[in-house]
FISELUM-410524 format. One line per field, with one value per atom (N, C-alpha, C): atom name; chain; x, y, z. Coordinates in nm, 4 decimals. Example, Ala and Ser with C-alpha at 12.3 -4.5 7.8 and 13.67 -1.06 7.14 Angstrom:
BEGIN
atome = c(N,CA,C,N,CA,C)
chaine = c(A,A,A,A,A,A)
x = c(1.3190,1.2300,1.3200,1.2850,1.3670,1.2900)
y = c(-0.5690,-0.4500,-0.3300,-0.2250,-0.1060,0.0030)
z = c(0.7800,0.7800,0.7800,0.7080,0.7140,0.7870)
END
This chain:
BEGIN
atome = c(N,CA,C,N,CA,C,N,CA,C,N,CA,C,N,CA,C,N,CA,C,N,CA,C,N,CA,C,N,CA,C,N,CA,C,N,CA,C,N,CA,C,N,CA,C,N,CA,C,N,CA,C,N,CA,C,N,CA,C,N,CA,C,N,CA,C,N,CA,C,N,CA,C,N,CA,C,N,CA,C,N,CA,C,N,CA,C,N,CA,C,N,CA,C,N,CA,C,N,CA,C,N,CA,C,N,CA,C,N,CA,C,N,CA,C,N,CA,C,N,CA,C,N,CA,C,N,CA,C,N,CA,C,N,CA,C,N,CA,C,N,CA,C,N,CA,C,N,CA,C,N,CA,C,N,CA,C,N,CA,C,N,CA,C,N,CA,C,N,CA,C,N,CA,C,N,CA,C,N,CA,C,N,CA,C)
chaine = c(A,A,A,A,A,A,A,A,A,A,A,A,A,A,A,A,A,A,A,A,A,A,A,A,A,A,A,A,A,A,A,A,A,A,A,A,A,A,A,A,A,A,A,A,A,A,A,A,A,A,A,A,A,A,A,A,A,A,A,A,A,A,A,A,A,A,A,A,A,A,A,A,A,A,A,A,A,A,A,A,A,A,A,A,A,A,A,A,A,A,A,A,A,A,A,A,A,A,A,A,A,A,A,A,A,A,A,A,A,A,A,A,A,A,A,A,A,A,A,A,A,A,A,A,A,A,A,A,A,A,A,A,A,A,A,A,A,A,A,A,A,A,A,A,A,A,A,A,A,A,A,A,A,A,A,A,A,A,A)
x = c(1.5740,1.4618,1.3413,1.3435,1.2341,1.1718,1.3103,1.2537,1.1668,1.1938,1.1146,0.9324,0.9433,0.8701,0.7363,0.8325,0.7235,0.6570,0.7238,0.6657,0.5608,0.5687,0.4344,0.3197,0.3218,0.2150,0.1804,0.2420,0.2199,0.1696,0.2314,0.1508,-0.0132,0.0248,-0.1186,-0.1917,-0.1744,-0.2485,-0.3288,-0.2458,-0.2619,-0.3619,-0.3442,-0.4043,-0.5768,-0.6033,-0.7649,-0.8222,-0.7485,-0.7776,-0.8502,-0.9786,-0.9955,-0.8854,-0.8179,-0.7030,-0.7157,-0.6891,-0.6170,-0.5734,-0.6138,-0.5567,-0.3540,-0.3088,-0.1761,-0.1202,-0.1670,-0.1090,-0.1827,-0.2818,-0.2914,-0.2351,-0.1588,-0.0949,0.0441,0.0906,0.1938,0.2125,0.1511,0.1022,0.1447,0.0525,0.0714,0.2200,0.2613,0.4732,0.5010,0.4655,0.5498,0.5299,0.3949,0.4009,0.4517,0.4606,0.4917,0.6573,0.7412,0.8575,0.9055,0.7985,0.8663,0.8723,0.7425,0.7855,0.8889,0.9336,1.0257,1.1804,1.1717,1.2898,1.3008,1.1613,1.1778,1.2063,1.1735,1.2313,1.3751,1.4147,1.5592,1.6319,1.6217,1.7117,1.6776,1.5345,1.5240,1.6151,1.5925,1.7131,1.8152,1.8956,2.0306,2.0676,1.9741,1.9900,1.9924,1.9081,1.8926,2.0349,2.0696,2.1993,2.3376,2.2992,2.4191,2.4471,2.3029,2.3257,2.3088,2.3265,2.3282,2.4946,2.5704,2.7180,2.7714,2.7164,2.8017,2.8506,2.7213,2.7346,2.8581)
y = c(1.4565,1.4239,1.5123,1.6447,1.7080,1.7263,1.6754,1.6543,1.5178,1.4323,1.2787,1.3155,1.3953,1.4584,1.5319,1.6416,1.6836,1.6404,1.5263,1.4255,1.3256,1.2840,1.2094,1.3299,1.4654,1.5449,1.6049,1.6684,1.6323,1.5528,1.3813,1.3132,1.2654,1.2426,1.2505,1.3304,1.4867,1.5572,1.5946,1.5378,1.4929,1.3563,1.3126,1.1236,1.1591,1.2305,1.2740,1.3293,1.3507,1.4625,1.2965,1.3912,1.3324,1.3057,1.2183,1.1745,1.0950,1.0412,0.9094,0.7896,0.6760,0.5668,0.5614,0.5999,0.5991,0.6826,0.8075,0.9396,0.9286,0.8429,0.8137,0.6930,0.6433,0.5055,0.6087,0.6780,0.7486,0.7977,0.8694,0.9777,0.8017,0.7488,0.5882,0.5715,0.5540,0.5642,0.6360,0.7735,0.8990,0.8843,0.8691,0.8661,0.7681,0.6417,0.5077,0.5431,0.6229,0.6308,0.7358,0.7897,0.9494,0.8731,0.8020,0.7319,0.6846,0.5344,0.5028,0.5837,0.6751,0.7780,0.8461,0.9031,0.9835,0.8695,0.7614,0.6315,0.6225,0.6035,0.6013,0.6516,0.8013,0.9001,0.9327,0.9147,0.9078,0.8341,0.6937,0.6043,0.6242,0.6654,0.6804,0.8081,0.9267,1.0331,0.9674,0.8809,0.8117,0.7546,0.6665,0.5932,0.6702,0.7718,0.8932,0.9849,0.9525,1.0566,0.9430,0.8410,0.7151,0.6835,0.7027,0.6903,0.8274,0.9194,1.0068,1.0274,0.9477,0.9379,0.8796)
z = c(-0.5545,-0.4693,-0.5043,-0.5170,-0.5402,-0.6817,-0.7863,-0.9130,-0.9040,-0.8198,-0.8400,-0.7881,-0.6659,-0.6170,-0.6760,-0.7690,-0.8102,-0.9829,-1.0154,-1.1064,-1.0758,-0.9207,-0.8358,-0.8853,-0.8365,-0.8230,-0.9548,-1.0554,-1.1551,-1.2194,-1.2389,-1.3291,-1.2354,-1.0844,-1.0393,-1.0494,-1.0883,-1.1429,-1.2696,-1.3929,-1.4909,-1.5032,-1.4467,-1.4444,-1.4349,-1.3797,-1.3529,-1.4903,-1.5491,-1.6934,-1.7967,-1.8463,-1.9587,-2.0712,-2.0975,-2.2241,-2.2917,-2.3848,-2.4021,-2.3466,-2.4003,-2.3103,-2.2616,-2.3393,-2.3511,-2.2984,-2.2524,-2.2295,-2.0838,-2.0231,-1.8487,-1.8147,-1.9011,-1.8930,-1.8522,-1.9811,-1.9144,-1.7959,-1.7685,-1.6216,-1.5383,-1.5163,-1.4230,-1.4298,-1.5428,-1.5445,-1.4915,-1.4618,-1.4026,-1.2957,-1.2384,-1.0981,-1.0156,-1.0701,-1.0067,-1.0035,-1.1243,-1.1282,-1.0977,-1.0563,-0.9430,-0.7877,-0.7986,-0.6397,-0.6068,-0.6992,-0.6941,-0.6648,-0.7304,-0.7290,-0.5502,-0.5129,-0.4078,-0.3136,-0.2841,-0.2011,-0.1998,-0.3272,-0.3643,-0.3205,-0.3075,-0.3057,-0.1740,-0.1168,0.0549,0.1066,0.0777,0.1187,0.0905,-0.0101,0.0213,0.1002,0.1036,0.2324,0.4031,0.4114,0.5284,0.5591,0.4106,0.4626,0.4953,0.3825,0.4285,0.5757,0.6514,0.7416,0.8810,0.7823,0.9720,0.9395,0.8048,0.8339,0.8510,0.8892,0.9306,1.1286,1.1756,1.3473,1.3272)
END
């Protein structure tokens, strides 16, 4: 979770930087797929801790 985490803030941090077309295209992958991840792994924490009641 906090590795997905801190790949959102990272590549959104990166993404502002003068670069390359390809290398803020990347950054756009990292962050879209850090999101994805911290959802993920939110949700399956969520699901883990509603089957433990």
């Amino acid at each position: 979770m906090l590795f997905s985490v801190a790949l959102v803030v990272v590549s959104l941090l990166w993404i502002g930087q003068d670069m390359a077309a390809w290398a803020t295209a990347a950054c756009a992958v990292g962050a879209v797929g850090g999101a994805l991840g911290a959802c993920y792994f939110g949700w399956r924490f969520v699901r883990s801790r509603g089957d433990a009641r």
